[in-house]
C-alpha positions in Angstrom: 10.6 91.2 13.8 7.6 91.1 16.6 9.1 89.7 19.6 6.9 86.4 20.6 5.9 85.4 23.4 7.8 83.2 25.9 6.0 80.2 27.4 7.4 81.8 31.0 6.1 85.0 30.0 3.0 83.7 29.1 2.7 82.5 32.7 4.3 85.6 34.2 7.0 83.3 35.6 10.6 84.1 35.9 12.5 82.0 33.7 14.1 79.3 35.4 14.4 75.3 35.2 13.1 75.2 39.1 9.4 76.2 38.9 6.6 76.1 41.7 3.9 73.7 39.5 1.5 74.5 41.9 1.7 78.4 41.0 1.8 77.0 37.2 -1.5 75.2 38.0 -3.1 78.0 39.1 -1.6 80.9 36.5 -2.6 77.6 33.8 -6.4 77.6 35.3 -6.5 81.3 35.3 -5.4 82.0 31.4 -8.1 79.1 30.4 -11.2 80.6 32.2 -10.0 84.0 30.5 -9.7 82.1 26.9 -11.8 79.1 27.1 -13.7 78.7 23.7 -17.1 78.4 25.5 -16.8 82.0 26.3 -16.7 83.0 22.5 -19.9 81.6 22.0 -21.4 84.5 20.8 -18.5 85.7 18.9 -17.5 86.3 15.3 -15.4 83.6 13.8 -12.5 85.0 13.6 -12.4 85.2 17.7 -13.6 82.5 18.1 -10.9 80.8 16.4 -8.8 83.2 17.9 -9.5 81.8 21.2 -9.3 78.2 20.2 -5.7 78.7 19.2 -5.0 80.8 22.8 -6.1 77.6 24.4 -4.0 75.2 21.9 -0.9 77.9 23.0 -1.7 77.6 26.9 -2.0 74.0 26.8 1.5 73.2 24.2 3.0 75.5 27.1 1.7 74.2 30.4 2.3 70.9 29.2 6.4 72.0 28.1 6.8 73.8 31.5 5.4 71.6 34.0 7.4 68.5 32.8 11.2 69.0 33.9 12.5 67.4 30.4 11.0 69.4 28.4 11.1 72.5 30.4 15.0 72.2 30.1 14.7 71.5 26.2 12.7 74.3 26.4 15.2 77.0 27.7 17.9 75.5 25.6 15.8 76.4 22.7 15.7 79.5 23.7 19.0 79.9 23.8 19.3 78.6 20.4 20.5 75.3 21.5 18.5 73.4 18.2 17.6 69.7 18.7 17.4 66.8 15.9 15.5 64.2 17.5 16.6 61.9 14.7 20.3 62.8 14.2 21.2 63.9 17.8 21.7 60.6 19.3 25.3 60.6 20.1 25.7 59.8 23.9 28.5 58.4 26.0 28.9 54.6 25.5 28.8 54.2 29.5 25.4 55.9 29.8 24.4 53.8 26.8 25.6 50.4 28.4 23.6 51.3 31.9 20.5 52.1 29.7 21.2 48.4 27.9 21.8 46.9 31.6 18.6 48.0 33.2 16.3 47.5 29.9 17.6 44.3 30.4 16.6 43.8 34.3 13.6 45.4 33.7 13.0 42.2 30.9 14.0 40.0 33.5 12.1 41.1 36.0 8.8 39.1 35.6 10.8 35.8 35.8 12.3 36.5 39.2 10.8 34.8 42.3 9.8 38.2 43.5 9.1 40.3 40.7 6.9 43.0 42.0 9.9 43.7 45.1 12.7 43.4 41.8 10.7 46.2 40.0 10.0 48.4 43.3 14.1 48.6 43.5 14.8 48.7 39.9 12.4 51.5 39.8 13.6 53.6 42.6 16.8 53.3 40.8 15.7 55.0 37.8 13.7 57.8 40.0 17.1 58.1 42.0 19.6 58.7 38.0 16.3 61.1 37.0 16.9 62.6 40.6 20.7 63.4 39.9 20.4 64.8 36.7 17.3 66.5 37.2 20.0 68.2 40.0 22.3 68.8 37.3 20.2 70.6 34.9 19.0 73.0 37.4 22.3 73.5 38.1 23.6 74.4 35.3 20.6 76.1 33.8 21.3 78.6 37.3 24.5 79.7 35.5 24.0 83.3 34.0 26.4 82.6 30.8 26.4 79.2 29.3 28.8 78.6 27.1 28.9 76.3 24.0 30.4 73.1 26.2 27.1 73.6 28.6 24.9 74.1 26.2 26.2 70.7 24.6 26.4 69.1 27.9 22.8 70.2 28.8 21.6 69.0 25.7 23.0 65.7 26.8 21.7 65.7 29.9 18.1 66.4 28.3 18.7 63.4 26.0 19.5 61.2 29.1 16.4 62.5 31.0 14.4 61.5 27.7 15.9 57.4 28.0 15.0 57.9 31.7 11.7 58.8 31.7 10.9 56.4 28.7 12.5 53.4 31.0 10.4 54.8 33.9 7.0 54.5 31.8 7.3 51.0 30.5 8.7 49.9 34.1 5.3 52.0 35.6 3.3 50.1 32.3 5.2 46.7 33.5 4.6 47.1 37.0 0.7 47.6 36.2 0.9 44.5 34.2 1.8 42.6 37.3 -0.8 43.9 39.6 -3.0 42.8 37.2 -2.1 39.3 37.6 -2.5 38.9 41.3 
């Protein structure tokens, strides 16, 4: 079996959950100018389409490593932690009642006498969970050996981070909404 590729070693990056983004940036920039389809021009078919799927690779990998969510999934993955988006949705009934609490402040918000100052706290809340478990990934993915119990509790955590960062978008999404009506 021919041993593929890593997104880290693609990069040249040491695989770990805490990454400099600015050196992914640059190595990102770097393996485009060396692969960008524009400098096939003049090739045969076959590398030019060669080089059109390099770039699709960078880019799928950039975008997985420079996001912290998927950049945990990621190394779970490759330590054949496998994900069901559709049947892994099993997570502990108090996270799932704080996610029901703030969807619902984050409804209410617009009828509050100040909504823009409700949403400015409700959303430093949310950075401040993403913030903790953001911590606890890294964490944990610094152990050498994990075991079955951290790989399940990682995956957790990665499912949490997804409900976060989903909350965060439609609070950023809401919070344009009311700018827009000043």
């Amino acid at each position: 079996m021919a041993h593929t590729q890593t997104y880290f070693e693609l990069f040249d990056l040491p695989v770990s959950f805490e990454l400099e983004l600015q050196d992914l940036s640059q190595r990102y920039r770097e393996l485009q100018r060396v692969v960008h389809p524009d400098k096939f021009a003049n090739a045969s078919d076959r590398e030019r389409r060669l080089s059109v799927e390099k770039a699709a690779v960078i880019n799928e990998a950039y975008q997985v490593l420079k996001s912290p969510q998927r950049r945990a999934r990621y190394m779970l993955e490759l330590q054949s932690v496998s994900f069901d988006d559709e049947k892994d949705t099993a997570l502990d009934p108090s996270f799932l009642m704080e996610q029901i609490e703030l969807r619902e402040a984050l409804d209410e918000v617009s009828q509050k006498e100040d909504p823009l100052s409700d949403l400015s706290n409700l959303m430093a809340d949310i950075k401040n969970r993403i913030s903790e478990i953001l911590s606890e990934i890294s964490e944990a993915l610094a152990a050498a050996n994990l075991n079955e119990e951290d790989k399940s509790h990682l995956k957790q955590l990665v499912h949490k981070m997804q409900f976060l960062n989903k909350l965060q978008e439609e609070a950023e999404y809401q919070e344009e909404n009311l700018l827009d009506e000043i």
